[in-house]
C-alpha positions in Angstrom: 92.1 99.9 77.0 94.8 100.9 79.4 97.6 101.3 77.2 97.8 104.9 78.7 99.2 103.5 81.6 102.1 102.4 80.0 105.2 105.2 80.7 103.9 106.2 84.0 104.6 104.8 87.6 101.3 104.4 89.0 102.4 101.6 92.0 105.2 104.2 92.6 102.5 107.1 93.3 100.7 104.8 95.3 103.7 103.6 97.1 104.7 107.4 97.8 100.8 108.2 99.4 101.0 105.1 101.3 103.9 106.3 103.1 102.6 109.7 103.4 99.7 108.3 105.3 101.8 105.9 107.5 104.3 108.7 108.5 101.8 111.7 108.9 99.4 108.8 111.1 102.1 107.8 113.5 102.6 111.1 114.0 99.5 112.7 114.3 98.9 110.1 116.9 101.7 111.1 118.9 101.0 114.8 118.7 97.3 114.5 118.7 97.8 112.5 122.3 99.8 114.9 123.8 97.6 117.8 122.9 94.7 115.8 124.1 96.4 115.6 127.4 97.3 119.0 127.5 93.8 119.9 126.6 92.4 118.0 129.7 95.7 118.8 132.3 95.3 120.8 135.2 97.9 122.9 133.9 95.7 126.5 132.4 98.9 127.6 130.2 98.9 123.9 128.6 94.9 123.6 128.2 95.0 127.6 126.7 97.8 126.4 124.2 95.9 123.1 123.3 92.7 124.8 122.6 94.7 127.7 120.7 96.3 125.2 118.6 93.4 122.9 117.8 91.0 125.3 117.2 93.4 127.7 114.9 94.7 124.8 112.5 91.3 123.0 112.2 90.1 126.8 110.8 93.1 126.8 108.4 92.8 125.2 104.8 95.7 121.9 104.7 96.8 123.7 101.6 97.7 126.6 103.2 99.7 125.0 105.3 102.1 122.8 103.1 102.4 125.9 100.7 103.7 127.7 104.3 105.6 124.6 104.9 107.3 124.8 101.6 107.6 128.4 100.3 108.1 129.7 104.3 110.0 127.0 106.1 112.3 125.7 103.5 112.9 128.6 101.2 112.4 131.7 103.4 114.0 130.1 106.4 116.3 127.1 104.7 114.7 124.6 106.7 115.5 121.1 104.9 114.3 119.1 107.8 117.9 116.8 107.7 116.9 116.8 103.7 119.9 117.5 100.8 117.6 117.0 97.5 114.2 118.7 96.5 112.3 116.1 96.4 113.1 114.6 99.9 113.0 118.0 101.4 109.2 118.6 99.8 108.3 114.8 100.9 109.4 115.4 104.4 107.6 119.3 104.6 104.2 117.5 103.1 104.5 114.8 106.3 105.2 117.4 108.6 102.0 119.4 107.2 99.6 116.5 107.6 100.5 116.3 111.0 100.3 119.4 112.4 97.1 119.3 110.5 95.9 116.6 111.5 96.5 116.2 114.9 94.0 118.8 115.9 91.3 116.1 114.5 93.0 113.4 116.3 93.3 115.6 119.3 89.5 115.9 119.2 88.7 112.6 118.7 90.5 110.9 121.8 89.4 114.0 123.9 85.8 112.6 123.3 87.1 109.3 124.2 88.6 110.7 127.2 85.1 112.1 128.3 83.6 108.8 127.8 85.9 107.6 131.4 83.8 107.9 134.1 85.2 110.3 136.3 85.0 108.0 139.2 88.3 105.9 137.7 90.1 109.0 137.7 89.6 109.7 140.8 89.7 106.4 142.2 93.5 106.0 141.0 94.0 109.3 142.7 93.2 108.6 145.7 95.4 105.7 145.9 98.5 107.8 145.1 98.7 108.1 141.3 99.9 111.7 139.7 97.9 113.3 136.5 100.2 111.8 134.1 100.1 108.6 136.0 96.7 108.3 135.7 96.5 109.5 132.2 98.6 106.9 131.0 97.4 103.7 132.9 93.9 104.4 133.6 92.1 106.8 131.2 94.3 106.6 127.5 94.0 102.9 127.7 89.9 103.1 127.6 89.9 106.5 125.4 91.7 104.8 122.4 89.5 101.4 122.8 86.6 104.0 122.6 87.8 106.0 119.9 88.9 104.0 117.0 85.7 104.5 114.9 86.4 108.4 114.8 90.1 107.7 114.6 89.7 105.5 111.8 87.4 108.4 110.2 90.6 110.9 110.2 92.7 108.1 108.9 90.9 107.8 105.8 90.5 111.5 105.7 94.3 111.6 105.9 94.6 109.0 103.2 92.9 111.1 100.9 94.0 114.8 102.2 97.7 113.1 100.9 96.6 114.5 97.5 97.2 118.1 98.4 101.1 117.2 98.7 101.2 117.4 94.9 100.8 120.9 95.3 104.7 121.6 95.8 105.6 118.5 93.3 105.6 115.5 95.7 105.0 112.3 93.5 101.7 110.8 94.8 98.5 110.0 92.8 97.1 113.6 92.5 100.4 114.8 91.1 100.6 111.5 88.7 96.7 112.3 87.4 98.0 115.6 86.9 100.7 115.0 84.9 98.4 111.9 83.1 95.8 114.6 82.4 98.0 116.5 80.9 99.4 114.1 78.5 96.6 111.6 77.2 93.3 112.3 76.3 91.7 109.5 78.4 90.0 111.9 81.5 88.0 109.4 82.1 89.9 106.4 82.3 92.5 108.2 84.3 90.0 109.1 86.8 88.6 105.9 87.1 92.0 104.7 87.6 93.5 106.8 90.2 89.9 106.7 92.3 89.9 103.1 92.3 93.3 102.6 93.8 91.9 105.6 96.9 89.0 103.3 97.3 91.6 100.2 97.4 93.2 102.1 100.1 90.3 103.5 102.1 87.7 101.1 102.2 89.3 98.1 103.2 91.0 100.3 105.7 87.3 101.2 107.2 86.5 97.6 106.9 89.2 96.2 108.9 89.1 99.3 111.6 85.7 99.1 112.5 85.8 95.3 113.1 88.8 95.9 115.2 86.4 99.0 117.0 83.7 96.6 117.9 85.9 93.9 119.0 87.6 96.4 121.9 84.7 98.7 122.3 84.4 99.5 126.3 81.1 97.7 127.1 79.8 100.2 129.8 
C-alpha cells in the first residue's frame, strides 16, 4: 500500500521541519521576550517600536514575508546570512522568517502573562532598590512564563505547522516533499494521509506534554 514511499526521504523532510521549529522557537522566544519588555518599559520610544512591530507583522501574511526574506534580502541585497550554498541560504532566511513572525505572537502571549503579576510585586522589589530590568528579570518574567505556557505552547504548534510555508522558496520540509509526491504518484490520498499524520505526530504529543507541564507550574493565585 505504501510502495509510493519508496524513492522519497520522508524522515529527512521531517527531520528538516523539526529543526525549523526548534531554531525559529528558541528564537522567537528570545525576540518575543525582549519585545515584551520593551512593550511594558518605561521607555515611550521602546513601547512605540514594540507596539509598531507587533502589531504590523501580526497584519502581514508569513508568506509574504519569507518570499521578502528570499527574493529581497538574499537576492536584491546578497544577504546569505554566513550561507555559501542555496539551499542553506533558503534554510536559514525561512528560520529567520518564522521568527520575526512569530515573535509578535510570543510577544503577546507573555505580555498577558506579564499582566497576570500583581502590580504590588513590582513595586514591592522597587522599593527595595531594584531597577526596571532588575525587576523584570527576577521578579515578574519568572511568574509570566509559569503563567503563559498554555498560550505559548499554542504558537508552538502553530509554528510547527506554519514550517510548511518554507517550501515556498524550495526548503525540503514536508509541504515541499507532498509537493513533489503529488506531483509524481497518483496516490493524493495516501500522501495526504501520510504527511498529516507525521504533523499530528509532531503537534499533539507536543500539546500533550506542554499542558501537563502548564498545570504542574501554573501560579496558584
Amino acid at each position: 500500500m505504501f510502495d509510493f514511499l519508496e524513492g522519497y526521504d520522508v524522515w529527512g523532510a521531517f527531520w528538516t521541519t523539526v529543526q525549523l521549529t526548534l531554531l525559529a522557537a528558541v528564537g522567537s522566544l528570545l525576540w518575543g521576550t525582549v519585545l515584551a519588555a520593551m512593550r511594558v518599559g518605561p521607555v515611550p520610544l521602546m513601547r512605540g517600536f514594540g507596539t509598531a512591530y507587533v502589531n504590523i507583522v501580526r497584519n502581514i501574511p508569513l508568506t509574504v514575508i519569507i518570499l521578502f526574506s528570499s527574493l529581497g534580502l538574499n537576492q536584491t541585497l546578497g544577504i546569505s546570512l554566513g550561507a555559501d550554498d542555496f539551499k542553506t541560504i533558503n534554510f536559514r532566511l525561512a528560520v529567520l522568517s518564522l521568527i520575526v513572525y512569530t515573535s509578535a505572537f510570543v510577544c503577546e502571549a507573555i505580555r498577558a502573562g506579564i499582566n497576570t503579576v500583581p502590580v504590588g510585586q513590582a513595586e514591592a522589589a522597587r522599593a527595595i532598590g531594584l531597577n526596571f530590568t532588575q525587576v523584570l528579570m527576577l521578579v515578574v518574567l519568572p511568574q509570566a512564563f509559569r503563567a503563559t505556557v498554555g498560550p505559548l505552547t499554542n504558537v508552538l504548534i502553530a509554528l510547527t505547522k506554519n514550517t510548511t510555508v518554507a517550501s515556498a522558496i524550495g526548503v525540503g520540509e514536508a509541504a515541499l516533499l507532498m509537493k513533489e509526491m503529488i506531483e509524481n504518484e497518483a496516490q493524493l490520498l495516501l500522501i495526504s494521509a501520510v504527511i498529516a499524520f507525521g504533523f499530528c505526530c509532531l503537534t499533539v504529543p507536543t500539546g500533550l506534554i506542554f499542558g501537563w507541564v502548564g498545570k504542574k507550574v501554573a501560579v496558584k493565585r
